[in-house]
Structure formats: structure tokens, C-alpha cells
C-alpha positions, -999 to 999 in steps of 0.1 A, spaced: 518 -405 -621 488 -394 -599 474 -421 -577 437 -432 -581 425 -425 -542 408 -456 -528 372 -455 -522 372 -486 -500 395 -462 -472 378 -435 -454 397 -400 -455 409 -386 -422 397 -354 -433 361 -340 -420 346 -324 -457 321 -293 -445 291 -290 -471 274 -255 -473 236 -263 -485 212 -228 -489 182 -238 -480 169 -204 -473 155 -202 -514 140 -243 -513 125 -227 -477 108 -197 -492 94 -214 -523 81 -245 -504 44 -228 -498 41 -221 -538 55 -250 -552 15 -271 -548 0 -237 -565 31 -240 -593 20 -279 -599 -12 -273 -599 -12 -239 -622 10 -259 -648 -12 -290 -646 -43 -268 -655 -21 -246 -687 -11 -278 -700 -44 -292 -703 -59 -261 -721 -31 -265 -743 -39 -302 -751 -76 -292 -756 -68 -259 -775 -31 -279 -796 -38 -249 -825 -27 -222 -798 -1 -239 -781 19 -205 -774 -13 -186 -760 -14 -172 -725 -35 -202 -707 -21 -200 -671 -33 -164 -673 -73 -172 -688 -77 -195 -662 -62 -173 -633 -88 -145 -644 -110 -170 -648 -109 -180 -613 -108 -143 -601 -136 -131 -621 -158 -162 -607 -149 -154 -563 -159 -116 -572 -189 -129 -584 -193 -151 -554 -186 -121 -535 -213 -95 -551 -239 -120 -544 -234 -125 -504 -231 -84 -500 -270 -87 -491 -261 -110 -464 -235 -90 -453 -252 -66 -451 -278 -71 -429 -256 -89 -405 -235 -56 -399 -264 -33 -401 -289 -55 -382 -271 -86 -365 -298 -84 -340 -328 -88 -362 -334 -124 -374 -357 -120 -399 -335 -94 -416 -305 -125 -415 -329 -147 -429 -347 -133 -458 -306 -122 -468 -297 -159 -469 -330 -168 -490 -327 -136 -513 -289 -153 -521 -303 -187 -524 -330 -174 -549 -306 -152 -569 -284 -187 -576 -317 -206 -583 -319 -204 -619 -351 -227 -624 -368 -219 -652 -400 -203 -651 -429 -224 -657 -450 -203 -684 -444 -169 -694 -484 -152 -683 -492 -118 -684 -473 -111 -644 -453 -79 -646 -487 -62 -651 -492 -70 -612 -457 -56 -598 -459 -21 -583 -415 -24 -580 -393 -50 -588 -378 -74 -559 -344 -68 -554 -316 -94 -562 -342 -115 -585 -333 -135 -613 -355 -131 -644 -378 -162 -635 -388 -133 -610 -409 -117 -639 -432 -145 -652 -448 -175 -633 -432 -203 -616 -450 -235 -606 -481 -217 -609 -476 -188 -588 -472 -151 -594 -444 -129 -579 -453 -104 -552 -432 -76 -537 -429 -78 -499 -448 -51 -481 -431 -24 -463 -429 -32 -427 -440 -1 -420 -467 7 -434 -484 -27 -418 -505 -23 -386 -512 -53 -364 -549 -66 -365 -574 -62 -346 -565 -22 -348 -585 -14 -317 -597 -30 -285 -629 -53 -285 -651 -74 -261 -641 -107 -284 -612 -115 -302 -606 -107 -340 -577 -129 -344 -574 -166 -341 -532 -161 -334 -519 -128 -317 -495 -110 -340 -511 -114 -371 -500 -79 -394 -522 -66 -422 -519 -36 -451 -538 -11 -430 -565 -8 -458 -569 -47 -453 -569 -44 -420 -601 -19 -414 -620 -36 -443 -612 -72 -425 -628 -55 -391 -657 -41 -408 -668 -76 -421 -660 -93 -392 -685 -69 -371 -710 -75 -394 -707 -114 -395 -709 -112 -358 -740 -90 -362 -760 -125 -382 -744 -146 -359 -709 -162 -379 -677 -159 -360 -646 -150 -383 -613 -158 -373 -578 -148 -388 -553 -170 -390 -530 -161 -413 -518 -120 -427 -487 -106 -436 -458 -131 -443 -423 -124 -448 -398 -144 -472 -381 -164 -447 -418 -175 -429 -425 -183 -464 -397 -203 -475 -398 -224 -444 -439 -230 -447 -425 -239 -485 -396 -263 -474 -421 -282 -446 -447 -288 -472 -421 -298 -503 -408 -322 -475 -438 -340 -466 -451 -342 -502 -419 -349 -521 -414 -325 -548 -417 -290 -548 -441 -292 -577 -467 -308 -554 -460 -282 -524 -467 -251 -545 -502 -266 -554 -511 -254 -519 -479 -234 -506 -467 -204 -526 -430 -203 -530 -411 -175 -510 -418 -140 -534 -445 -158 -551 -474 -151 -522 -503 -133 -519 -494 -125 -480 -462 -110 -488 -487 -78 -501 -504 -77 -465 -539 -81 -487 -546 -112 -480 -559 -134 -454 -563 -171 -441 -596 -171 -422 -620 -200 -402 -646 -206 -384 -649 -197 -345 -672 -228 -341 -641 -249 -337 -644 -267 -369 -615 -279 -387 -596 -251 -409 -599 -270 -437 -631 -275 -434 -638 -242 -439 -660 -251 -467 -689 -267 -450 -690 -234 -420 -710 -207 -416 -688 -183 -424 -678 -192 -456 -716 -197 -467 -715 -157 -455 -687 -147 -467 -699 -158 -501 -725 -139 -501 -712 -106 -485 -673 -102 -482 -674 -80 -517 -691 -58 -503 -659 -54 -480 -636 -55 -509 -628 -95 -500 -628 -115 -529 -615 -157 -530 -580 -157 -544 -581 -193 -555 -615 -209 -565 -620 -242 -580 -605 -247 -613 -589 -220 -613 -567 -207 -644 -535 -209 -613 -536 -243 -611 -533 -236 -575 -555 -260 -555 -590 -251 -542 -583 -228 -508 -618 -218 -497 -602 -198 -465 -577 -180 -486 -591 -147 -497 -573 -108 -504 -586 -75 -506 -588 -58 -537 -611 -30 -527 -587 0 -529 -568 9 -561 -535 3 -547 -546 -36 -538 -569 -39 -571 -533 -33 -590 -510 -57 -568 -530 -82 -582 -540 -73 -610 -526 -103 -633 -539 -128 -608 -571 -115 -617 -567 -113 -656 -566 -76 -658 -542 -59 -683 
């Protein structure tokens, strides 16, 4: 008969235990992706019960893989210009608001008549790029360099109101003609504002949607970035030299002039009262349209098919 050993007595015997931990060690990093991979599989197969047997934990993993190279193909812009010019600024910045644009997928406002006005389509647009949005048309941004800093030339008095102001060169001679001959009856023009990139833009768009509220009540008086007129390098902000307020640009001298005679530089007002925009009333706002090149950057702001 074989005696039952007692479990209350301890055994004078040391017992060695082997335990392989080197498998439990290797697997410890995957075994939260595991959980988490059968957690997700098992709840497309509750939602999907009449394919029980189908491949979820695969969908989902392409799913996911699909959705980062996605992610990835929309910040190559921005990686771009940081490798290629990580010491321009304003390079960086219009990257990071051409990405932020391309997620934006607000819908456009109206459908106008606006490709008629595009000379080549901005790059890494979504379609609300090719019809209005909150009143505004799309503009390309001018080439760099092609613009010319205004005043052109040397002068006993100033033509601009803040140095470093750029302008289309065509702008730019027509805006010097008209201010000689304003100076010639006696009014003092003064530019204020010309060429504007997308990142200028976007933060002149950000300050005003800030103090108003809502970015509907901003773009009655700031264009969203790719939606100005100064991103051509045809138009202009302009005042009075007088000193009077900018926007009371209306009750000047200048304005009463320019009224009169700024066709006759090719200066027309981009934004009149009630006009068809909905933008509000900007009597100091005006573009060039006296060359065929500007006439047909804005040529569905103006109604012309």
C-alpha cells in the first residue's frame, strides 16, 4: 500500500522549477495591439452577424493604413518647403494654410460664374476652390517674381503710405501715373495696402473673424486666404495724405478724384455699394483692370463670361 504524503509536513527536499519566460518576454509589447485588434474584429462581426467568417481584422488594418497614407500625402507640401526652404517663413506658412485649406471641406456658398476668372488652378484646393465662398471669388497667388516693389523709381515725395508694399508691375506704373497726376490738382494718394500672400491673408482673416465672431461676418470686409483680390498684385488699398482716417476715405479729396479720373488709369472700385458680392462697401479698395492680362483675372468679379 502506497502512503498518502502529508501536506501539513514540509519536504526536506529543495524542488527546482524551470519557467521560460523568454516567449511571455517577447510577446509582452504585442499583446495591447492583440486586445485591441480582437476587440475591433469582434465588433465588426457583431455589426456585420451575416459574415461572421469574413476577414474583419484585415478591413480595418487596411483601413487604418490607407487613412495615415492619406495623412501623409497631404503634409508633403509642408514638408516640402521646410527641406527646400527652412529659412523662408512665408514659404512654411502658406504650407501649413494650403494643408489646413485642403482638410477644410466647407461647402461653397453659391455656385457663380468663377472659373471664368482663374488664369491656373491653385494647387492642393479642394473643389469649394472653383465657385464662391462666403461671397468671395478664388484668386491665384501672383508669382513672386514677376512683382516689383512700389514706388518703382526715386521721387521728391513719398508714393507709399508703408514701405514694402509689392505690386503686378503693370499695376504698379498705372498706380504711379495716377498718383502724379493727382498730385498735379492738388490730392495726395497714398498706398497702403498691394500684393498679399496666403499666410498675410489668413491671419488679416483670423484677427477679423476673432473680433467679430463668425467668419461669415469677417469675410464681409476681409477676403478669406485664396479668395483676394491682392493675391493677383492688381489691386490696391489707398487714402488720403491729409491725415484723415482710412476709412474715411469716402468724404477725401482723393476719392472725389479718383471717381472722376482713376479709369482713365485702368483703376476701377472693386466693391461699390450694393454690390452683387455682398462684400461690404470698401471705397479705398480698387484693382486695375487696364491690361488684358488683369481685365481676365477678374473677369467673373466683373460679370464677364
Amino acid at each position: 500500500m502506497t502512503q498518502k504524503p502529508d501536506s501539513s509536513q514540509r519536504s526536506s527536499q529543495p524542488v527546482k522549477v524551470w519557467v521560460n519566460l523568454s516567449k511571455q518576454n517577447r510577446d509582452r509589447p504585442f499583446s495591447r495591439w492583440r486586445g485591441i485588434n480582437r476587440r475591433i474584429t469582434g465588433l465588426f462581426k457583431r455589426i456585420s452577424p451575416c459574415f461572421p467568417s469574413f476577414r474583419w481584422g484585415r478591413v480595418w488594418r487596411i483601413w487604418v493604413v490607407g487613412w495615415l497614407l492619406g495623412i501623409l500625402t497631404a503634409l508633403m507640401p509642408l514638408a516640402s518647403a521646410y527641406f527646400t526652404q527652412s529659412t523662408s517663413l512665408q514659404a512654411f506658412s502658406e504650407a501649413i494654410v494650403q494643408v489646413r485649406q485642403f482638410f477644410d471641406q466647407t461647402p461653397p456658398a453659391d455656385l457663380p460664374r468663377a472659373t471664368s476668372g482663374l488664369t491656373q488652378p491653385p494647387l492642393w484646393k479642394h473643389a469649394a476652390t472653383l465657385a464662391a465662398y462666403l461671397g468671395h471669388l478664388p484668386y491665384p497667388k501672383q508669382d513672386s517674381q514677376i512683382l516689383t516693389q512700389f514706388p518703382a523709381s526715386s521721387s521728391t515725395y513719398s508714393y507709399a503710405f508703408r514701405a514694402g508694399e509689392f505690386l503686378h508691375p503693370e499695376a504698379a506704373t498705372a498706380l504711379q501715373s495716377m498718383i502724379d497726376a493727382a498730385r498735379t490738382d492738388g490730392v495726395w494718394i497714398l498706398l497702403v495696402s498691394g500684393f498679399r500672400d496666403l499666410a498675410t491673408q489668413h491671419r488679416l482673416f483670423e484677427e477679423r473673424a476673432a473680433a467679430y465672431g463668425s467668419v461669415e461676418q469677417a469675410a464681409k470686409s476681409v477676403a478669406p486666404p485664396g479668395y483676394s483680390e491682392h493675391h493677383t498684385g492688381y489691386a490696391i488699398d489707398v487714402t488720403d495724405g491729409s491725415g484723415i482716417g482710412f476709412y474715411a476715405f469716402e468724404q477725401t479729396a482723393a476719392f472725389r478724384w479718383m471717381q472722376t479720373h482713376a479709369h482713365e488709369f485702368g483703376f476701377e472700385l472693386s466693391f461699390p455699394q450694393n454690390n452683387e458680392q455682398g462684400i461690404d462697401y470698401e471705397p479705398w479698395h480698387w484693382r486695375f483692370i487696364g491690361s488684358p492680362e488683369a481685365a481676365k483675372q477678374f473677369a467673373a468679379a466683373r460679370g464677364i463670361e
